[in-house]
C-alpha positions in Angstrom: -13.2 17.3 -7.5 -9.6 15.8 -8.2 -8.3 17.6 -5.3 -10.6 16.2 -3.0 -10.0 12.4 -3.8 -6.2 13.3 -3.9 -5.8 14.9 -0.5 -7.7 11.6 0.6 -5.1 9.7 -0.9 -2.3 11.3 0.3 -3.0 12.0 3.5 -4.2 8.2 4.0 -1.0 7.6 2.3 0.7 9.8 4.9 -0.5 8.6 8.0 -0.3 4.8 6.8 3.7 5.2 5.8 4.1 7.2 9.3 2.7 4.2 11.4 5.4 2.1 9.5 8.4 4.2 9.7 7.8 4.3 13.4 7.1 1.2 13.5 10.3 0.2 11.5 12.2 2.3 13.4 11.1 1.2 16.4 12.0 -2.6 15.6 15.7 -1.6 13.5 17.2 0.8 15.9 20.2 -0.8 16.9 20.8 -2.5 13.3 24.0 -0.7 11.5 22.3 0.0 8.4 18.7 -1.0 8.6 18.2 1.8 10.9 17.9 4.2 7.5 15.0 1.9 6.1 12.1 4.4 8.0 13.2 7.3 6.0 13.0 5.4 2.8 9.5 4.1 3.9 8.5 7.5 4.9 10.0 9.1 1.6 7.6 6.6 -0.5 4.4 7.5 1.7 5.3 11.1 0.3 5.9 10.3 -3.8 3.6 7.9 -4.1 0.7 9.5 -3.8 2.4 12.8 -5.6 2.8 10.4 -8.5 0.4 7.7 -9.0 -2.6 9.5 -6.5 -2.1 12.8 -8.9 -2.6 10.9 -11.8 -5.4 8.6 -10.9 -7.4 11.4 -9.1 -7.4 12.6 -11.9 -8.9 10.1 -14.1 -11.7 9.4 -11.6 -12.7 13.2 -11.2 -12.6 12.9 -15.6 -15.1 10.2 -15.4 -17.5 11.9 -12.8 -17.5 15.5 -14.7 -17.7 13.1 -18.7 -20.8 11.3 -17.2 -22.0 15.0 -15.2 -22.2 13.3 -12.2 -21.9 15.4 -9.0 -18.7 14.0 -6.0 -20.0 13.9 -2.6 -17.3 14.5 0.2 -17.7 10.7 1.2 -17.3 9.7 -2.3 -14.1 11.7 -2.6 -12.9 9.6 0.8 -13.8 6.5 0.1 -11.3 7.1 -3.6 -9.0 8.3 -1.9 -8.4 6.0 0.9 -9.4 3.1 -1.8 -6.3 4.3 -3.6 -4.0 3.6 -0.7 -6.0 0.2 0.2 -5.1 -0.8 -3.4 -1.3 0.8 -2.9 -1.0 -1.5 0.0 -2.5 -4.4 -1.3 0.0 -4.6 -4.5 3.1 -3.1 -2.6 2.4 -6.1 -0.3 2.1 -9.4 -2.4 5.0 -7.7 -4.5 6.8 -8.1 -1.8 6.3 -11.9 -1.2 6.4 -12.8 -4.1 10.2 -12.3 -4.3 10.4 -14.3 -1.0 
């Protein structure tokens, strides 16, 4: 049941950090040291999920099998890519907040 919701979460993780590396790259090409940003954006889209996606898979598959409740596939999706949604959603007022 945890592995489920945290394949969700990391591969929505994945592909979300992809589409910004390349879009990063894309944009700071031809910057002297921005150009490195992607990889540090890509590298994140990898150990967050490994981290904080391991850990709170975890806790919502503990819930399900305490209460006996069965995890449908969709369920399992819909944590998962709720877990990145929520990433996403801190990671970006964090960041404008130190604007």
């Amino acid at each position: 049941m945890w592995f489920h919701v945290f394949m969700w979460a990391f591969l929505s993780s994945f592909l979300v950090h992809t589409v910004a590396s390349f879009v990063a790259f894309r944009s700071l090409r031809k910057h002297k040291f921005a150009r490195y940003s992607p990889l540090f954006i890509f590298i994140s889209g990898i150990l967050t999920p490994l981290t904080m996606g391991l850990v709170t898979s975890a806790a919502i598959a503990g819930v399900y099998r305490a209460a006996s409740f069965t995890m449908t596939p969709s369920y399992a999706a819909v944590y998962g890519i709720g877990q990145t949604v929520c990433n996403l959603i801190f990671s970006y007022t964090r960041i404008l907040a130190t604007l």
